[in-house]
C-alpha positions in Angstrom: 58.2 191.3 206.1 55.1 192.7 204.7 53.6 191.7 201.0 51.4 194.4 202.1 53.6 197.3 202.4 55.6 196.2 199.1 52.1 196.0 197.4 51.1 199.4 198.6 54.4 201.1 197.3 54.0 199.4 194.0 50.2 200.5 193.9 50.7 204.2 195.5 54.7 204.6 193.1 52.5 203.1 189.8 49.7 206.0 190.3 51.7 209.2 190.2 53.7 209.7 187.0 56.2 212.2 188.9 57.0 209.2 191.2 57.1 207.0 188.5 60.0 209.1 187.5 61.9 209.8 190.6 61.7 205.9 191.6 63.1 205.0 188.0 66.1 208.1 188.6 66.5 207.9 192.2 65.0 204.2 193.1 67.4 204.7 196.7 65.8 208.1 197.5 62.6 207.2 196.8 62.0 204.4 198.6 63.4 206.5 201.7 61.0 209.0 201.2 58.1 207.1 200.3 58.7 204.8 203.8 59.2 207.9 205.7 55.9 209.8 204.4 53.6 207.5 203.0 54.4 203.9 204.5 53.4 204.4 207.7 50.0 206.2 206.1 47.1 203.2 207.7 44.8 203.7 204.0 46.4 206.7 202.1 43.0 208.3 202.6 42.9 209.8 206.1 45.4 213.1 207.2 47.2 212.3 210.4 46.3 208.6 210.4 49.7 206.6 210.6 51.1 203.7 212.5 54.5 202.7 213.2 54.3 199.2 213.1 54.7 199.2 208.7 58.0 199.2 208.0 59.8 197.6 205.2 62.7 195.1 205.8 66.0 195.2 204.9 65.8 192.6 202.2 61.9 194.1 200.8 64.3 197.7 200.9 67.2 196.5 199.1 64.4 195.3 196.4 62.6 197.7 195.8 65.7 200.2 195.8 67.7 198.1 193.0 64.5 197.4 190.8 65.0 193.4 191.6 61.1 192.5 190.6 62.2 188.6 190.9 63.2 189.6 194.0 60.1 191.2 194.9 57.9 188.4 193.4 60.0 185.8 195.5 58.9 188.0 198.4 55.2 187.9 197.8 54.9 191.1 196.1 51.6 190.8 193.4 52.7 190.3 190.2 50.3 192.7 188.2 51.5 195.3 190.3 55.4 194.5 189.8 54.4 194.3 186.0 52.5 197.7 185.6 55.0 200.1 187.5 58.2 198.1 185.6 56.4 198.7 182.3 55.9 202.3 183.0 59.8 203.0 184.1 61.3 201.0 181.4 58.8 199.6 178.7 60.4 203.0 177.0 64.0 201.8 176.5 63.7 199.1 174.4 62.6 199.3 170.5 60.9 195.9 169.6 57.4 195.5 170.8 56.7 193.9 173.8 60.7 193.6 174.7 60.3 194.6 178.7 57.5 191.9 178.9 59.3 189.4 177.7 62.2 190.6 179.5 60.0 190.2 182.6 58.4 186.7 181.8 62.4 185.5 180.5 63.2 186.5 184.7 60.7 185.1 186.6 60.4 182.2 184.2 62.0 179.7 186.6 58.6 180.1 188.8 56.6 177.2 188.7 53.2 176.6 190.0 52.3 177.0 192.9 54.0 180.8 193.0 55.0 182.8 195.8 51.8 183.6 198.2 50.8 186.4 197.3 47.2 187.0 199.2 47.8 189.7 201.3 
């Protein structure tokens, strides 16, 4: 398992508005292609510099590809960054102000202090 690849495919998904979109469509797809061309990517900031040792597990996978954030939380993932890409896919399909949040806060609600680790 590795908070620190789920982190840095919340982070890298929540920063480009057309992946924003194809993870919300095609959630499956896009986690394939995300692990099999930015994943293994060391910093996202150097061409050619990967490493094969990141991979996500089945569990972090089957997560991220069904949109479970409790899931993801459970596994370490940070909160803020589960928050801001959620709000962004589906903040928009609910009318009453603030819905998704609360939504959010109504599923991880049975969370008690101390939460998941989530230091990476």
């Amino acid at each position: 398992m590795s908070k620190y690849l789920l982190d840095k495919f919340l982070y890298t998904v929540d920063r480009d508005p057309a992946l924003v979109e194809r993870y919300r469509e095609d959630p499956v797809g896009t986690v394939a292609w995300w692990e099999a061309n930015l994943g293994g990517a060391v910093l996202n900031c150097h061409t050619g510099e990967a490493t094969t040792w990141l991979r996500l597990d089945d569990t972090e996978r089957q997560a991220l590809a069904s949109h479970d954030y409790p899931k993801l939380f459970e596994l370490g993932a940070h909160p803020f960054l589960t928050l801001t890409l959620f709000i962004a896919m589906f903040e928009r399909d609910y009318t009453e102000p603030l819905a998704f949040q609360k939504l959010y806060a109504e599923r991880l609600a049975g969370y008690s202090l101390p939460y998941p680790d989530i230091a990476t």
